[in-house]
Each structure stands twice: as structure tokens, then as C-alpha cells.
N, C-alpha and C positions, 0 to 999 in steps of 0.2 A: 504493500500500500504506500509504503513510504516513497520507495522509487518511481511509484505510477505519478504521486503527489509531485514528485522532483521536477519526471518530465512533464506534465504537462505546467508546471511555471517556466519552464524551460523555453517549452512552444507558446506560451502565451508573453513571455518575453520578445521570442522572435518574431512573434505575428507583431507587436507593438514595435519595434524596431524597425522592420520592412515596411510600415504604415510612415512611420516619422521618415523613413526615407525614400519614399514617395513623394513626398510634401517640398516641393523644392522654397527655397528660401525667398523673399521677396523685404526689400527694405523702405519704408514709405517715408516719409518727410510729411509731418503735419503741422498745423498750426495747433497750440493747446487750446481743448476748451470741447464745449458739448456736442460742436457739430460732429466731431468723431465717434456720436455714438452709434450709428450704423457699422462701425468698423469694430468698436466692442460686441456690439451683439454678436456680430460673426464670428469674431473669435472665441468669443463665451461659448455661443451655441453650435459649434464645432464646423459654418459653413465655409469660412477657408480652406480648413483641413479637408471637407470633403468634396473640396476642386482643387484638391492639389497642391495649395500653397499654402504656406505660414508665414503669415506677415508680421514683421518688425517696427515696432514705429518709433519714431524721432521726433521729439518736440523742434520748431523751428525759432529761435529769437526774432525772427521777421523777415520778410520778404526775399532781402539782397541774401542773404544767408540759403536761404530756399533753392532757389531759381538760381544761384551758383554753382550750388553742389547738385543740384538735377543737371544741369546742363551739361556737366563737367563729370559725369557719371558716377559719383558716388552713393546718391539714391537709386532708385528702381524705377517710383512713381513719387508723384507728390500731390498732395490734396491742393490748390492754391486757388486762388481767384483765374479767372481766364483771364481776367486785364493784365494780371504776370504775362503769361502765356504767349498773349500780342504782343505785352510788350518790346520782350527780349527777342523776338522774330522778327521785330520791325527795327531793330536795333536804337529801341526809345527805353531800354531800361535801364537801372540805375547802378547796377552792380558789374564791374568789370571782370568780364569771360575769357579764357582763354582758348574758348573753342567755338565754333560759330552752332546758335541754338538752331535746335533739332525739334524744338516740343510740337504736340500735337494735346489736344485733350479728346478724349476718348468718351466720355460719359460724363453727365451732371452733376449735380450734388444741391445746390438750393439758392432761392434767390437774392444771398448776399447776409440777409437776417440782419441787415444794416441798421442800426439805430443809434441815432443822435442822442449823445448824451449827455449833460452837461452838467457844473457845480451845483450845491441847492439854490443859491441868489441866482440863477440865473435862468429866465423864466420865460423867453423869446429871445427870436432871433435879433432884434433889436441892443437886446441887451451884450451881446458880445462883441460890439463896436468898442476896438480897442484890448482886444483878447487876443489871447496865447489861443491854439488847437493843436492837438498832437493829429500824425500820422503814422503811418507805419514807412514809407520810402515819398518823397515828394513828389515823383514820377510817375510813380505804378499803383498796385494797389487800389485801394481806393480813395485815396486821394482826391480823385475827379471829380467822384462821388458825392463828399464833403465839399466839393469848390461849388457843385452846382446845387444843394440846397442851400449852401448859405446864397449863394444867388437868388436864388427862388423866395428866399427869407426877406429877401429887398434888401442884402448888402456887398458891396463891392470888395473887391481884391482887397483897396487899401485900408479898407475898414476891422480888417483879421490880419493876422500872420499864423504861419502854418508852421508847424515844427518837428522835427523826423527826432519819433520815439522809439520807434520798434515796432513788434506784433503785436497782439490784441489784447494779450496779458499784461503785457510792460504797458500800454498804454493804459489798460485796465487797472492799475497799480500807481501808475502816476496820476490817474485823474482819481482815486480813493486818498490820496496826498494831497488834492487841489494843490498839484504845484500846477496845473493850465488850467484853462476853463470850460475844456470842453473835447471830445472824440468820437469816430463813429467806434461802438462795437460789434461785436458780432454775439445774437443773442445765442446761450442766454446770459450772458455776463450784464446786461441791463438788470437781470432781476434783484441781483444781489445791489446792484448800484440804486433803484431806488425803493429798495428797502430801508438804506441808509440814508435817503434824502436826496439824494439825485436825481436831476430831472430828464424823464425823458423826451425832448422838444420833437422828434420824430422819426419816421421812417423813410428809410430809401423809395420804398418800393411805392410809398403813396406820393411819392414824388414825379418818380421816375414810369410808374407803369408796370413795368417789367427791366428786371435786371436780371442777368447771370451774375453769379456769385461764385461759389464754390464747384469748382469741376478737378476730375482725375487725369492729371497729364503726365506724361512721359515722353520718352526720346523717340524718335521713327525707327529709326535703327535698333534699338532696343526692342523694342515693339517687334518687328519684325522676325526679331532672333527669340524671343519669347512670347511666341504668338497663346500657347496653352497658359501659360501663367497667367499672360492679361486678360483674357478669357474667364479663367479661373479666379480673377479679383473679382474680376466687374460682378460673376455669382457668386462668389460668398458674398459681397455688399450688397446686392440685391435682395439676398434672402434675408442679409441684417437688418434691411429698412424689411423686409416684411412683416418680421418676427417683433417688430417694433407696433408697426401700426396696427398689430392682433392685439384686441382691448384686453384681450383674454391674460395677454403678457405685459398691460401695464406695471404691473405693481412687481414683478421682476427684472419690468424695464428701468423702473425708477431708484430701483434696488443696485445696479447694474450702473447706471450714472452718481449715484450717491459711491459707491466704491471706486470710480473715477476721477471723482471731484469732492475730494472727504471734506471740504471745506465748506460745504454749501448744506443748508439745514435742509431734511426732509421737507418742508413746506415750500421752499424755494425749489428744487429740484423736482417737487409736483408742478408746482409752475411750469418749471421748466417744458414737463411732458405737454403743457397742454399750446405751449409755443412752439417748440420745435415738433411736434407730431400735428398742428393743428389740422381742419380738413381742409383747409385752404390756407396757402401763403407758409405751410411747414414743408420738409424734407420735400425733394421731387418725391413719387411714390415709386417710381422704376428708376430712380440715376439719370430722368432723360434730362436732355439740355433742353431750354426754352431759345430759341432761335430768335423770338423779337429781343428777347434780353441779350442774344449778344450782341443785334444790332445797335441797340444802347449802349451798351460799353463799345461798342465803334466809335458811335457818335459821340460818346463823350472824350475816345481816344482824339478823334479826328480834330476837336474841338482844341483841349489842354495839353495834346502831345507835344514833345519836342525830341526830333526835327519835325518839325510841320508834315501830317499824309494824309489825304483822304482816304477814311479803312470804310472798307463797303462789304466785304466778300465775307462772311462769314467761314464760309468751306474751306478756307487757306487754312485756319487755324483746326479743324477738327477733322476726324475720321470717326466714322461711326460703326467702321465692319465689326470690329473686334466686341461692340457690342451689340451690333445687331447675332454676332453669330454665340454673346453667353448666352442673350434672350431667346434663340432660336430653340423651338421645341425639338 
């Protein structure tokens, strides 16, 4: 009995071994914070693994940090805005490359979760005449984003100055310091901000319409050379937003982001569910990209970029095979 007991831990070690190496490796660059909770559920609920890949992830300090080491291949994939994306394809980004970009984005992720945030005294757009705002890079990013609601707000360039803080954290951390007066975040980091008094003066989206925000990009060439893997992401992240928006899996979804963000009280992090899953204006539900939203980030490229280009073509920046063919029954 002993030796039957040996071997089969034996075979159930080896079956567990040839399973893990199966799984090829994949390293992703993200930005910190709740949008990644599609990528925990897959991981939790074992949908990477059973396409194949085990993803690694990387918090990003911001932007230029990102979109360097993607470009320059030391990530795999990276979560980022598409306005990175264009940017460094159009050679209008901020951070110096040693190799000429390759990105492509592949699939969605949601539109921006952009919100204006500001000090408690500050209670309209009017009142940041004469204010500090942080950014994440002055160039890319969303950047644009913030230049054209405070536009919309009824105030001009010289009435603000804009200040390159980092990513969404670091900015999220200096406007809880009120050393500036104001940031977009990426929710749900608003909810903790006006819990404590913070205002939230607005959003992207009811500004803009439609925005792309978050999408999964990579190299072509990469791509190319790991057609299964990408394949293999784009469905485990699919089935992570599925297993999200099963009401059935709230309260292990919330369970599940509170172990990600041990810093946020269950109350907030319920919140959280019911902005980032809402039935409208939360996660895409399949990864897809919304195509008016990237013509928006064109236009607003076209607009703030420098060297000056009119971007029209949405298709230069994106390929859709790799997930039309994870969605393919």
C-alpha cells in the first residue's frame, strides 16, 4: 500500500509538472490599480493556465517607463492606453527608444475610467485658474484628455500649468498630499479620493463621447513569433471579465480585489464593483475596442501632438486577427 501510495504522488507530481510546462511564460507591464482585475480573475480562476500561458505582471511607475521596455522587448504585452500606442508609432512620444516601435494593440480593455479629480476647495473648473495639475508624461497619455476638459470647462492653456508626475498611483498619492490641485485618475482610485473629500469635477467620457482607454498591445514581430500565446491571453482575459460580470461571482469578485488592493475598505471596493462592472460605461464585456473612441484619441492626437499629423486611420494602429481567432468558436 505504501509503495502504490508513493507512486501515485509520484504520477500526480508528474502530471503537475508537465501541466506547469505547458504553460509557457508571458511577462505583462501594467499600470497599478483595479483595472487589472480581469487579469486576477484569470489567474485566480485558472483561465490563463488553461490557454496555455502564465502571466507575470509588472507594476509600471508610468508611461515612458512602459512603452520603453515594451518597445525594446523586455515585456511581452503591456496593458496601456492606445494614445501610448500612436504615440511612439508616430514618433510623438516622450520617452527615448533605441529601436524603432513595433506596437500594435490587439484587443480592448475600457473607456479610459477617466475622472477629474481635484482638492476638497476646489469645486469647478473655474476655480483652478492659477493651479498646478499633474500628468502622467506631457505628450502621451492622457494628457490631451485633461487639456481638452479643462477646455470644455471654459479655460485656457495659460490659465493651468500641467506637471509630469508619473502613473496613476504616484499621481494618486500626490494629489492625497495636495501638493497640486488636481488629476485625471483612472477609476477606481476616485472612490477612495472622495471619500476623503475630494472632488470629483468629472468625467472623460461625458465629455468626450466615446474614448478608448485601456487596450492590450504588443510588438508585431512578437506577435507573430507567438501567435498561441496571444491567442491564449486574449482567452484567459476574456473569460476573467466573464467570470467577473457572473453576479453569481460578485462577492468573490470583491473578495478577489480587496486581496489586490489591501488598502481599500470592503465598502469602497463594493463600490468599486459596481463602477468598474457597471452595465454600461464599465469593462468592455468581450476586450473589444470601440473604434469611435479611437477616433477620438486621433482627434485629440491630431489636435495636441507634436510634430504636428493629421491621424485619421485607425487600422495602422490595430490588428484584430489574433483576437478574432481567441473569440472564434
Amino acid at each position: 500500500m505504501r509503495a502504490l501510495c508513493m507512486g501515485l504522488a509520484v504520477l500526480v507530481a508528474g502530471v503537475a509538472s508537465a501541466a506547469r510546462a505547458e504553460t509557457k511564460p508571458l511577462d505583462v507591464i501594467v499600470f497599478a490599480g483595479g483595472f487589472n482585475w480581469p487579469i486576477w480573475a484569470a489567474q485566480k480562476e485558472g483561465y490563463f493556465a488553461r490557454n496555455g500561458v502564465e502571466v507575470h505582471l509588472t507594476p509600471t511607475p508610468g508611461s515612458e517607463f512602459q512603452l520603453k521596455n515594451l518597445i525594446e522587448g523586455k515585456f511581452d504585452i503591456g496593458m496601456t492606453a492606445i494614445d501610448n500606442v500612436i504615440a511612439y508609432q508616430e514618433g510623438q512620444g516622450e520617452a527615448k527608444v533605441d529601436v524603432k516601435p513595433d506596437l500594435f494593440a490587439f484587443m480592448g480593455g475600457d473607456n479610459g475610467f477617466l475622472r477629474l479629480v481635484t482638492v476638497p476647495e476646489v469645486k469647478s473648473y473655474a476655480a483652478l485658474k492659477g493651479k498646478q495639475l499633474t500628468v502622467d508624461a506631457r505628450t502621451t497619455g492622457y494628457a490631451f484628455v485633461l487639456e481638452k476638459m479643462l477646455q470644455k470647462g471654459g479655460l485656457k492653456d495659460s490659465d493651468y500649468e500641467l506637471v509630469k508626475a508619473g502613473g496613476v498611483l504616484a499621481r494618486f498619492e500626490d494629489l492625497m498630499q495636495q501638493k497640486h490641485a488636481g488629476t485625471l485618475l483612472l477609476s477606481p482610485f476616485e472612490v477612495p479620493a472622495e471619500a476623503k473629500g475630494f472632488t470629483l469635477l468629472g468625467s472623460a467620457i461625458d465629455v468626450l463621447g466615446h474614448y478608448q482607454g485601456l487596450v492590450g498591445a504588443t510588438r508585431r514581430q512578437w506577435a507573430r513569433q507567438h501567435r498561441a500565446e496571444l491567442v491564449g491571453y486574449i482567452r484567459g482575459y476574456v473569460a476573467g471579465l466573464g467570470w467577473l460580470y457572473d453576479r453569481k461571482n460578485k462577492a468573490a469578485a470583491i473578495q478577489l480585489f480587496e486581496a489586490n488592493l489591501p488598502k481599500l475598505s470592503p465598502e469602497l471596493a463594493a463600490k468599486s464593483y459596481d463602477i468598474l462592472l457597471a452595465p454600461k460605461g464599465g469593462f468592455a464585456r468581450k476586450a473589444e475596442i470601440d473604434m469611435k473612441g479611437v477616433r477620438e484619441v486621433l482627434a485629440l492626437r491630431s489636435e495636441y501632438g507634436e510634430p504636428k499629423k493629421k491621424l485619421t486611420d485607425p487600422g495602422k494602429y490595430i490588428d484584430l486577427t489574433y483576437y478574432e481567432q481567441a473569440l472564434a468558436k
